[in-house]
Backbone bond lengths (Angstrom), bond angles and torsions (degrees), N, CA, C in turn:
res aa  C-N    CA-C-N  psi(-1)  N-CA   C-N-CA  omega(-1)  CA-C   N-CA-C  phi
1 X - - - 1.471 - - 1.523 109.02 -
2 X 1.611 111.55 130.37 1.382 120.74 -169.86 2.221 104.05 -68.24
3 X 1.262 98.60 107.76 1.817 84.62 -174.94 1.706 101.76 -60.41
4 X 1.638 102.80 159.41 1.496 109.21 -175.35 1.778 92.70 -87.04
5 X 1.416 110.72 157.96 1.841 117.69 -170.33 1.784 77.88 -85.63
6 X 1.531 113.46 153.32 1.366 139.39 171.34 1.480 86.33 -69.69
7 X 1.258 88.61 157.99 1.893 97.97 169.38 1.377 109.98 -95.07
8 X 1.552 128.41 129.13 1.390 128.38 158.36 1.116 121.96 -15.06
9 X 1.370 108.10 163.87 1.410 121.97 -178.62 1.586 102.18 -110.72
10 X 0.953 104.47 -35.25 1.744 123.50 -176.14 1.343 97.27 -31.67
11 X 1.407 107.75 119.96 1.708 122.19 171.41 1.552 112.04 -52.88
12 X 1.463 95.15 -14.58 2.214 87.79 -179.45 1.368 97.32 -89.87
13 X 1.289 131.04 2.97 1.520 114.73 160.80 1.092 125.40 -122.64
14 X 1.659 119.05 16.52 1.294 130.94 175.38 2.124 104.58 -91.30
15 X 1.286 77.89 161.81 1.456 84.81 -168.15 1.516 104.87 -93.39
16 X 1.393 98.39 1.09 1.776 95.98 170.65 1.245 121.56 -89.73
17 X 1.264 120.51 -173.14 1.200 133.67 -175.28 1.313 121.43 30.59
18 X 1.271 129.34 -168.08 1.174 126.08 171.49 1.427 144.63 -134.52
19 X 1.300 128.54 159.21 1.382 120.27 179.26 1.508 123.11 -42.07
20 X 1.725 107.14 130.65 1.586 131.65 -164.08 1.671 89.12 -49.28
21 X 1.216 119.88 -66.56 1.140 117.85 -156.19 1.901 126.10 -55.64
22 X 1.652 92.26 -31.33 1.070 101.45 169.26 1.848 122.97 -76.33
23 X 1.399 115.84 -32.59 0.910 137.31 145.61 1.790 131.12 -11.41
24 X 1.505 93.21 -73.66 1.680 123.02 154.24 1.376 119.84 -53.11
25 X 1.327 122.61 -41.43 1.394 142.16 156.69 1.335 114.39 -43.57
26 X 1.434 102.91 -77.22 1.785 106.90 176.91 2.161 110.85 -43.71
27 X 1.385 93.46 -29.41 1.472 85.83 -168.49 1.829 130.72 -94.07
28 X 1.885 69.20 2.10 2.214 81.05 174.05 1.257 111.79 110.69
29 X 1.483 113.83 -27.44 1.305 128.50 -168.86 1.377 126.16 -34.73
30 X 1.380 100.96 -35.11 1.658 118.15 -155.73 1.561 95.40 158.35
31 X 1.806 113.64 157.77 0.727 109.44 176.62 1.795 119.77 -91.92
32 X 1.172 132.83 167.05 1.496 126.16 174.70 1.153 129.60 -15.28
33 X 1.531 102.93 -63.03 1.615 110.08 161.69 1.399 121.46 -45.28
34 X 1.215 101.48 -64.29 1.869 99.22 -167.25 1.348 113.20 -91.24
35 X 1.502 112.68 7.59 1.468 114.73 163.66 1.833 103.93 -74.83
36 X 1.602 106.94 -32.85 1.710 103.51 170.70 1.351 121.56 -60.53
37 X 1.153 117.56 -27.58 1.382 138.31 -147.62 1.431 93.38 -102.69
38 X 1.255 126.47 -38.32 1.786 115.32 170.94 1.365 91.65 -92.06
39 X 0.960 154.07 -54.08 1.692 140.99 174.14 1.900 101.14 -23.17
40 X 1.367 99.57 -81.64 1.414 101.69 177.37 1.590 131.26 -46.95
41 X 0.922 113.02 -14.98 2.356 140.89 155.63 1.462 99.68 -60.68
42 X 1.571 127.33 -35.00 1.073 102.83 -169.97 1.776 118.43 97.20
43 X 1.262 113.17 -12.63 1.503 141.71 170.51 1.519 106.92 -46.88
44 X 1.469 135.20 -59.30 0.993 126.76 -157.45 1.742 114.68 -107.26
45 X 0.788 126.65 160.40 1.634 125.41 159.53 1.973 117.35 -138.60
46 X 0.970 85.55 159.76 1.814 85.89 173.51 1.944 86.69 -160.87
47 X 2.120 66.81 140.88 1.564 98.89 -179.94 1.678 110.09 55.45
48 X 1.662 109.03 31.02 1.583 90.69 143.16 1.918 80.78 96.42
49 X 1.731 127.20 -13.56 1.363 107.06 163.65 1.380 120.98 -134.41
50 X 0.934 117.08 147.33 1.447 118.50 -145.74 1.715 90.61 -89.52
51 X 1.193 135.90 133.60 1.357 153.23 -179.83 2.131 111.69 -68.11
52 X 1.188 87.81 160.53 1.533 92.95 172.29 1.480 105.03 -155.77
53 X 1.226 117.57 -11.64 1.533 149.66 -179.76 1.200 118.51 -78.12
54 X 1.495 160.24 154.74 0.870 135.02 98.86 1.925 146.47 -82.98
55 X 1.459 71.03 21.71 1.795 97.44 -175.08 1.476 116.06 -80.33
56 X 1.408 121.89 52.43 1.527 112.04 -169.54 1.324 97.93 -158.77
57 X 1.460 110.23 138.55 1.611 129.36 162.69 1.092 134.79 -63.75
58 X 1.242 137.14 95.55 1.404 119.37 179.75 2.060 108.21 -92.93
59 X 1.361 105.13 171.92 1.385 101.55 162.51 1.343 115.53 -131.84
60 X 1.017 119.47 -143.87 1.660 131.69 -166.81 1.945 97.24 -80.69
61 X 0.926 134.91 -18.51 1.592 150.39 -150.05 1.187 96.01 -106.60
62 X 1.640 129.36 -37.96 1.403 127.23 -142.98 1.470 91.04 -85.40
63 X 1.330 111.27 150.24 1.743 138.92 167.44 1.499 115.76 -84.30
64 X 1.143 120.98 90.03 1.831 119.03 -154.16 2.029 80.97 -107.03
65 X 1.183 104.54 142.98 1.631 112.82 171.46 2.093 96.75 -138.67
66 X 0.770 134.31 144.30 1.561 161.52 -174.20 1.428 119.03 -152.94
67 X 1.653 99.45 94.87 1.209 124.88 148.99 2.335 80.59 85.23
68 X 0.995 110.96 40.34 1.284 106.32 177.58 1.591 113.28 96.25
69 X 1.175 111.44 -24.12 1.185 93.00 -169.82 1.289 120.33 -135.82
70 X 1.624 123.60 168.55 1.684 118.52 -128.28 2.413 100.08 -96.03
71 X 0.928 90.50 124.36 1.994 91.41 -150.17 1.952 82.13 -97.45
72 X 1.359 101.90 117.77 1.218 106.45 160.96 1.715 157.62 -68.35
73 X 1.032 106.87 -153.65 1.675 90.19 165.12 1.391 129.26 -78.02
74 X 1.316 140.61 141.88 1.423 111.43 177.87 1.430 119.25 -61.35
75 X 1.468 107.29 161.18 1.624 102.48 -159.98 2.245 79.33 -99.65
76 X 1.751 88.44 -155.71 1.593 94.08 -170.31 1.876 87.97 -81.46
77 X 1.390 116.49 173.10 1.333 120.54 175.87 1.650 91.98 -84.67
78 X 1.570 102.99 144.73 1.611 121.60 179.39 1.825 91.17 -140.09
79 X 0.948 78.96 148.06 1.612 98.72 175.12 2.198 109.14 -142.41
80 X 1.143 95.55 127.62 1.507 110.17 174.45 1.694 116.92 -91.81
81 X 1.291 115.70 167.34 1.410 127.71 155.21 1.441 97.78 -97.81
82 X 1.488 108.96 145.15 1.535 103.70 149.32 1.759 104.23 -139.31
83 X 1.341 102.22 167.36 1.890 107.24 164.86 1.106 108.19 -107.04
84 X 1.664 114.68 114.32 1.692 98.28 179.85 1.354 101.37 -103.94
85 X 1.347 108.61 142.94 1.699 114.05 179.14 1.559 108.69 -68.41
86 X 0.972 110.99 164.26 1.728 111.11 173.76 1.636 76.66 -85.27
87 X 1.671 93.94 169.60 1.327 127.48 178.07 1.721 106.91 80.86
88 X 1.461 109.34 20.58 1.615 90.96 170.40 1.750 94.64 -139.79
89 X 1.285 102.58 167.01 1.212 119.13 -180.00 1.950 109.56 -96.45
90 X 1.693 93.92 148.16 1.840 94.84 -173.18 1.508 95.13 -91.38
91 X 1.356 145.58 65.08 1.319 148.63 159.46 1.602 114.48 -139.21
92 X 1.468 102.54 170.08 1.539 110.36 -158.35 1.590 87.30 -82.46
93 X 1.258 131.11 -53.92 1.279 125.45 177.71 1.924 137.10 -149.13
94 X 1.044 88.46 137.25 1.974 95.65 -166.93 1.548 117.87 -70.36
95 X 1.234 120.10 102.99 1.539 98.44 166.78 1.662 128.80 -28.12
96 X 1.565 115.56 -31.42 1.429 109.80 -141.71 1.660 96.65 -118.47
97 X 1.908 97.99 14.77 1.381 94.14 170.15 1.564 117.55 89.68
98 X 1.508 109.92 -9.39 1.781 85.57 -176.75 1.923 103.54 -108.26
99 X 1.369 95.28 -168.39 1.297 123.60 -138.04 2.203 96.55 -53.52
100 X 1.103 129.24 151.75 1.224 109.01 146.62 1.441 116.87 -149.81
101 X 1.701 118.62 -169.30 1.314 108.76 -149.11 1.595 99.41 -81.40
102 X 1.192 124.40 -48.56 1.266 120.38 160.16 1.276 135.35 -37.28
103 X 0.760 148.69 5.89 1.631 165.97 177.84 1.326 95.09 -101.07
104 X 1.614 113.33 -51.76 1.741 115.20 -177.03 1.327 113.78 -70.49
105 X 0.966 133.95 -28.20 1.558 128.07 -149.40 1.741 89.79 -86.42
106 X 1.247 97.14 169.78 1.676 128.29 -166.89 1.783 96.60 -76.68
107 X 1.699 100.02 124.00 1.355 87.28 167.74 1.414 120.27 -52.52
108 X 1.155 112.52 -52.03 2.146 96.15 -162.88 1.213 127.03 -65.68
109 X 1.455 107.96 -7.89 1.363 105.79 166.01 2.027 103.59 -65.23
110 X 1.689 83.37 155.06 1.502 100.17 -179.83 1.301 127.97 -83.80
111 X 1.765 118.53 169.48 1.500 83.01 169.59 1.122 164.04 -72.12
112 X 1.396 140.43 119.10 1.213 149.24 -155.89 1.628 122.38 -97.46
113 X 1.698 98.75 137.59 2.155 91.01 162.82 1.509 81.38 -142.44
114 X 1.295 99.89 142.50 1.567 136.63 171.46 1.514 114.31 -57.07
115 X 1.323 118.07 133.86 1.463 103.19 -175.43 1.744 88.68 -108.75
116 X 1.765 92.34 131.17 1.184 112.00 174.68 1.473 118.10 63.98
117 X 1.429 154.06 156.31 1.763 146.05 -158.18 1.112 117.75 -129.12
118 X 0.996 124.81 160.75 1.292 126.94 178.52 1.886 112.90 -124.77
119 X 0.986 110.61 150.06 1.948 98.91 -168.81 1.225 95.86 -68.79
120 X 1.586 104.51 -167.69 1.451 122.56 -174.11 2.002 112.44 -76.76
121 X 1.079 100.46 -39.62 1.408 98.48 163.79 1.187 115.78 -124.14
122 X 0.975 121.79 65.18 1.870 141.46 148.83 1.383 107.58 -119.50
123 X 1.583 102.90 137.25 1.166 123.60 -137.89 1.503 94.58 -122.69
124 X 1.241 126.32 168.07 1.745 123.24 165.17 1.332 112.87 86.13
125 X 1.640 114.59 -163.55 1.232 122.78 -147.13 1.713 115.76 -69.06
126 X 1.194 124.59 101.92 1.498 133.45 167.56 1.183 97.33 -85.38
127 X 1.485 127.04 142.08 1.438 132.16 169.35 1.756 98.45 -102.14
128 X 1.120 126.15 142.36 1.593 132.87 166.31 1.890 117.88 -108.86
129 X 1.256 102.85 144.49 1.835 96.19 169.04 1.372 99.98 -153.41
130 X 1.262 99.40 159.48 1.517 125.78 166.04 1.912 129.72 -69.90
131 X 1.388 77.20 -10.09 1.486 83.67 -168.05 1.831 104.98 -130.07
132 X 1.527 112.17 121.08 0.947 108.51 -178.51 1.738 131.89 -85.68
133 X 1.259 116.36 1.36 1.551 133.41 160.44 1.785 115.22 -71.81
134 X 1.664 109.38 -18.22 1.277 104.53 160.84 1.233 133.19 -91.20
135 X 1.722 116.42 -18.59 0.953 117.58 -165.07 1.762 112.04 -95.96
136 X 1.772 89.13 -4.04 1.895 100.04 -176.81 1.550 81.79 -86.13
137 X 1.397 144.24 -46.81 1.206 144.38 -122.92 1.692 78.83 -83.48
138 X 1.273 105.90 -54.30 2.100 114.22 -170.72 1.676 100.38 -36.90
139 X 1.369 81.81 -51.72 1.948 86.86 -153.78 1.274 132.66 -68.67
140 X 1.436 115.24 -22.53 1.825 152.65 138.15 1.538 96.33 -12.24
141 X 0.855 109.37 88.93 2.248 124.76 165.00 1.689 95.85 -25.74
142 X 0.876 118.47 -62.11 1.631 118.71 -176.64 1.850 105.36 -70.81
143 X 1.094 135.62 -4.80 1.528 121.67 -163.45 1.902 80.52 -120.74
144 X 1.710 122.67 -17.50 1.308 118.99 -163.14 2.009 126.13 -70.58
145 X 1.688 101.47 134.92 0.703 123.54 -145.97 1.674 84.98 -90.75
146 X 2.084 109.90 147.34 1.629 102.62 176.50 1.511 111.89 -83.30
147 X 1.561 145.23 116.66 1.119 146.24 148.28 1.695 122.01 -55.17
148 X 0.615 109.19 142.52 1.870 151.46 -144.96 1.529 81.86 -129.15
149 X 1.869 114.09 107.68 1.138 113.21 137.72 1.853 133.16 -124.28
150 X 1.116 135.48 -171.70 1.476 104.90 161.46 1.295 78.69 -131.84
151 X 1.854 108.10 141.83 1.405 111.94 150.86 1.238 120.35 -120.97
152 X 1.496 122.46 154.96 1.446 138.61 -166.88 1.844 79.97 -109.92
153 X 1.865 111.88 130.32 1.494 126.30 170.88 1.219 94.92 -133.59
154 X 1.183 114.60 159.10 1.176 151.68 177.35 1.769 118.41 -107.61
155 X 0.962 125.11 97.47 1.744 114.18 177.61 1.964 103.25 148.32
156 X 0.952 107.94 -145.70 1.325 122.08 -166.65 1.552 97.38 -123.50
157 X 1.549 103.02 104.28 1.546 108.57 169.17 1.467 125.75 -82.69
158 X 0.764 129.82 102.77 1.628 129.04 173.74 1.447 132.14 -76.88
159 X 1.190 128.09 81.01 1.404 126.00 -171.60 1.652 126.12 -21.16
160 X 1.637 99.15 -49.95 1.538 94.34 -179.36 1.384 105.16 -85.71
161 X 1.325 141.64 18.35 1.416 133.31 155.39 1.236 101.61 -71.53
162 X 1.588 118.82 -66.81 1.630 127.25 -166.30 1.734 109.02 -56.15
163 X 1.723 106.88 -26.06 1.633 92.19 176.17 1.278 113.02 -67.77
164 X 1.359 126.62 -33.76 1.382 140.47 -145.79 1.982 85.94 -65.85
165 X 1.505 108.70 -26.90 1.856 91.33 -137.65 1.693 88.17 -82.90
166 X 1.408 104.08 11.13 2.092 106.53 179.57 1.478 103.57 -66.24
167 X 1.568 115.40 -23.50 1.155 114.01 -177.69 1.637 117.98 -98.55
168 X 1.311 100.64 14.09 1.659 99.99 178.71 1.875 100.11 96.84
169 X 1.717 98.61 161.14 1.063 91.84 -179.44 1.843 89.56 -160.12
170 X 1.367 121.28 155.84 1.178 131.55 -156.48 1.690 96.93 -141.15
171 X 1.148 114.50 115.86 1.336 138.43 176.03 1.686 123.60 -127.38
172 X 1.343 94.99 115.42 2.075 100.00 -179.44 1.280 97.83 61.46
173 X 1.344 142.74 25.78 1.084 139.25 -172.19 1.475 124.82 68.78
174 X 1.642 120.69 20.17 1.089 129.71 165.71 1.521 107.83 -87.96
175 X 1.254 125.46 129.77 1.153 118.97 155.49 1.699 133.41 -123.08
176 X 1.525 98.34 138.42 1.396 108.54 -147.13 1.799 107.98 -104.02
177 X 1.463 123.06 150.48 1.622 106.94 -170.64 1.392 96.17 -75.67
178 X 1.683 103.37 -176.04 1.331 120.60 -179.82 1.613 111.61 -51.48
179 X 1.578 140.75 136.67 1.063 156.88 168.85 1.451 139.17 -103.24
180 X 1.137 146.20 80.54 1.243 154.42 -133.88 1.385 100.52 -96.77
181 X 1.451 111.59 141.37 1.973 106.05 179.36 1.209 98.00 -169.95
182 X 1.278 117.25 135.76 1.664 140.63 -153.44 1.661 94.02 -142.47
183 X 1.682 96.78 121.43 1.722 95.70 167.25 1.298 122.40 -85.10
184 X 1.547 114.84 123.08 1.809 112.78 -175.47 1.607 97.80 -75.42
185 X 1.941 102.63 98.59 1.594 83.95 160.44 1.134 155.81 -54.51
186 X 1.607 95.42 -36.32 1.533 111.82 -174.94 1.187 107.08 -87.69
187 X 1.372 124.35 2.62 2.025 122.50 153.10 0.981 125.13 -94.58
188 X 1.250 111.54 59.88 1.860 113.19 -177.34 1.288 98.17 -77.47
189 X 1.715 108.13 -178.32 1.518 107.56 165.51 1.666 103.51 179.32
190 X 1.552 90.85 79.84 1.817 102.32 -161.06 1.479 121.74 70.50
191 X 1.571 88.48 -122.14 1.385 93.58 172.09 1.827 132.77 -99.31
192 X 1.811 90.84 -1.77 1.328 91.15 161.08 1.726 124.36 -108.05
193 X 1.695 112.96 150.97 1.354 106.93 -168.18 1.017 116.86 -126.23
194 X 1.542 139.22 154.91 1.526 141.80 -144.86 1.521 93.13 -127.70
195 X 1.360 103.45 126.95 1.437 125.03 -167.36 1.990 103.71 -121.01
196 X 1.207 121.86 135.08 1.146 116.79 159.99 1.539 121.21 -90.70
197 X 1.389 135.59 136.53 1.430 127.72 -160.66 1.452 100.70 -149.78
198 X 1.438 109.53 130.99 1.758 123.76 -161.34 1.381 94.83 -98.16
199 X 1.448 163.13 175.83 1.063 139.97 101.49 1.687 93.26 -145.43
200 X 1.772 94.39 168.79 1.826 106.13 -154.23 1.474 88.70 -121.56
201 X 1.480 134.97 -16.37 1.676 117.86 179.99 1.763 105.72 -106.86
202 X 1.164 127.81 -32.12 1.196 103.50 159.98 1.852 118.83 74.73
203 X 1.799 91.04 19.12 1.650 101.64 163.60 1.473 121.65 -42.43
204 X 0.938 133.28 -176.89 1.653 157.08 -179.65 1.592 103.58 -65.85
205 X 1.029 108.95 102.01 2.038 103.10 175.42 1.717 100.83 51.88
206 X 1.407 110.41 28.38 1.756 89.66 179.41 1.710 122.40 -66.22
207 X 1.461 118.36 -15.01 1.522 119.74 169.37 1.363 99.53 -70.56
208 X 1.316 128.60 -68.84 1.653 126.19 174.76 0.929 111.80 -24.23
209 X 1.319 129.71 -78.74 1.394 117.45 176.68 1.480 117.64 -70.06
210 X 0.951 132.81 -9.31 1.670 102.45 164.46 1.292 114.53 -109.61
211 X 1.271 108.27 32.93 1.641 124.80 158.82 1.194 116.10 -81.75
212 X 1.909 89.69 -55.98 1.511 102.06 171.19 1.506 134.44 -49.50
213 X 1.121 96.66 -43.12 1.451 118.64 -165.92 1.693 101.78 -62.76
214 X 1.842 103.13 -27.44 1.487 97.18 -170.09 1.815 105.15 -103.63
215 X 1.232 115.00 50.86 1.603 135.46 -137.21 1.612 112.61 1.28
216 X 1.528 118.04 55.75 1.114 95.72 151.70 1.335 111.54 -116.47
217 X 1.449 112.55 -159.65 1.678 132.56 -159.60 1.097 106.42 -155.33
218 X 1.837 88.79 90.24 1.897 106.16 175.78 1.730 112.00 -55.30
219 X 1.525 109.02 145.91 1.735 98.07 -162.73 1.365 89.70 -129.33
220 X 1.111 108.31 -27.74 2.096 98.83 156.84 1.392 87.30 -164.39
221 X 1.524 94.79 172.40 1.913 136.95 -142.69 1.284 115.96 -142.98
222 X 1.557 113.38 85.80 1.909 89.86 -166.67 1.890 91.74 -128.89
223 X 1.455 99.46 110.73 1.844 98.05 -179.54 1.708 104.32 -67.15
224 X 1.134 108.70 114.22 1.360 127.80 -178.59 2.332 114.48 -62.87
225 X 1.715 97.93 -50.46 1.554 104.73 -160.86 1.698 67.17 -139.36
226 X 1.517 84.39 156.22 1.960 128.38 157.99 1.588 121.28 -133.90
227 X 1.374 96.78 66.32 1.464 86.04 -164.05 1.408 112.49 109.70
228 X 1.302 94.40 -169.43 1.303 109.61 154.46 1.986 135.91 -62.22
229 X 1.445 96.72 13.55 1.647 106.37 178.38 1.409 102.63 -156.17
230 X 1.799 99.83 132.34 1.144 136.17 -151.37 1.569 110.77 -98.23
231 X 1.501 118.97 151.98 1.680 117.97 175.61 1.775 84.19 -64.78
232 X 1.474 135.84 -64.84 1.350 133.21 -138.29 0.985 127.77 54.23
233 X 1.574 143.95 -117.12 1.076 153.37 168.39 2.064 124.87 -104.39
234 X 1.362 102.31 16.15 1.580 113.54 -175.33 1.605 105.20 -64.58
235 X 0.932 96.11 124.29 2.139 108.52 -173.21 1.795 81.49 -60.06
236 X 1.859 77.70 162.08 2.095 67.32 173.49 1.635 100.58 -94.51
237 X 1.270 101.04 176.98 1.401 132.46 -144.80 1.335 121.52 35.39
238 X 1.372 118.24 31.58 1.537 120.10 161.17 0.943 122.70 -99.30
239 X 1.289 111.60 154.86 1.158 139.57 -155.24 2.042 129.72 -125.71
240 X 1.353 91.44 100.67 1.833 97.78 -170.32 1.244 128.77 -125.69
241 X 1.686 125.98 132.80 1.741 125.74 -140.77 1.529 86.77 -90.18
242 X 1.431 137.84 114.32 1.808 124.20 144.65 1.475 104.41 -31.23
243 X 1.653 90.84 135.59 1.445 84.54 -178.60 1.941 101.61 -83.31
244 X 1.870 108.21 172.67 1.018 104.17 -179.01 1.443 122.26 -46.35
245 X 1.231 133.33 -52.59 1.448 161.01 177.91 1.365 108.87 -31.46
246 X 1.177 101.95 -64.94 2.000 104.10 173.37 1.250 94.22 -89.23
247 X 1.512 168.62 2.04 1.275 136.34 136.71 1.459 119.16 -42.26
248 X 1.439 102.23 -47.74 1.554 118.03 -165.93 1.416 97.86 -72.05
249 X 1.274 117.75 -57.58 1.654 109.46 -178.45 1.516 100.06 -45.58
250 X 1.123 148.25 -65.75 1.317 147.67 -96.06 1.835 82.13 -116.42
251 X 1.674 124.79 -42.93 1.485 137.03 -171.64 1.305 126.63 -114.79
252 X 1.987 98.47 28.28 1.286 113.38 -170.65 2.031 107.37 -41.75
253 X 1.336 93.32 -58.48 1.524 99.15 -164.07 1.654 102.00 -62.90
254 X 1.058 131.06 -19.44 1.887 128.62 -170.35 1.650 85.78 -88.70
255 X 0.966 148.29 -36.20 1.252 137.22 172.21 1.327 108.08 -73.01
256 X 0.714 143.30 -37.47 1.833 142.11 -166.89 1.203 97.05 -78.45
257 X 1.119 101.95 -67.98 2.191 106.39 173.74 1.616 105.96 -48.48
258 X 1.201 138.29 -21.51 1.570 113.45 -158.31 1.888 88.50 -106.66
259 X 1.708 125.60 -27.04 0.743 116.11 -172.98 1.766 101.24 -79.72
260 X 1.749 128.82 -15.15 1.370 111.28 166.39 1.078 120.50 -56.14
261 X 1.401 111.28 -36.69 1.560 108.86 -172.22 1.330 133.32 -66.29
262 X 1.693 118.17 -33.01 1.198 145.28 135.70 1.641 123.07 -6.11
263 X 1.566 106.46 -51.39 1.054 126.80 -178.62 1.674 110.29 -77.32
């Protein structure tokens, strides 16, 4: 009789713990994606071998090292305010050389990835965290939070265009959810005019283009709210921690769920 092979020990076939990448995620490192993407570089190892995979379990035991050096436990999830100036990019680094937000931020803060981006000249409230299971949890169409922007246009605003876009609006065959936009009267400024604009998906330049689309020519972009937390009065490029208290109020259920899993 052919004996059956014992089952591995190898954490990528144990039902514990969890995937490296997600792992790296929880710890700030990078987000999911590009925590695979330096896994697959050859960047990381656990327990003494350096990965090429991202197909493997680690647990609470495992020895994780990145890019040389020894990557700890995840800490609690923190989330920041920041002001990002227009003229920088929301990534760690640019091929083509220009400015980005990381370069700006305060050394002692820890490591950080931004939940969700803002373009190169959009201006205002970026939220930051340490932990990358919150910032996938934000960005999830169903978990998404309404942003608060103000835009300054240029052109001839038409009220019943901007009502129309409550009902959605479909561009090049993109189609975008319902869009809310209120003219700030008392912020005129000649011939350009300051519009307040709600939206909950938060596509690629989706105000740009459906500025465009309604021929105007957004002339600045400043996201005002994320949610439930506001630019307020933060100088730009500053930088401020939510305290624990209103995280927790505000992510009661993402904490309850991450501590089941724990268990």
């Amino acid at each position: 009789m052919t004996k059956k092979p014992e089952k591995s020990e190898n954490p990528e076939n144990s039902p514990k713990g969890e995937r490296i990448a997600k792992r790296l995620a929880r710890m700030g490192i990078a987000s999911r994606r590009e925590a695979e993407r330096i896994i697959e570089a050859g960047r990381v190892s656990v327990d003494g071998k350096t990965l090429t995979s991202p197909a493997l379990n680690v647990t609470e035991a495992s020895v994780i090292y990145v890019d040389g050096k020894l990557v700890g436990e995840p800490e609690e999830a923190r989330v920041w305010r920041y002001h990002k100036k227009a003229g920088t990019l929301t990534t760690n680094k640019d091929p083509e050389g220009r400015p980005t937000i990381f370069e700006k931020l305060p050394p002692e803060l820890p490591r950080v990835i931004t939940i969700g981006r803002l373009d190169f000249n959009t201006e205002g409230l970026l939220l930051l965290t340490n932990d990358g299971d919150l910032a996938r949890h934000l960005e999830l169409p169903q978990n998404a939070w309404i942003r608060h922007y103000r835009v300054r246009v240029y052109g001839e605003v038409r009220p019943e265009k901007l009502k129309a876009l409550e009902n959605g609006v479909t561009i090049d065959g993109l189609t975008y959810e319902p869009i809310k936009v209120e003219i700030e009267k008392e912020k005129q400024e000649g011939a350009n005019k300051w519009l307040s604009v709600s939206i909950r998906e938060g596509k690629n330049r989706e105000i740009r283009k459906v500025m465009e689309h309604l021929g105007l020519q957004v002339t600045r972009l400043i996201r005002v709210d994320f949610g439930p937390f506001q630019l307020g009065k933060l100088a730009r490029g500053g930088v401020e921690e939510v305290p624990a208290r209103i995280l927790r109020e505000q992510l009661g259920k993402f904490f309850s769920d991450k501590r089941a899993k724990r268990k």
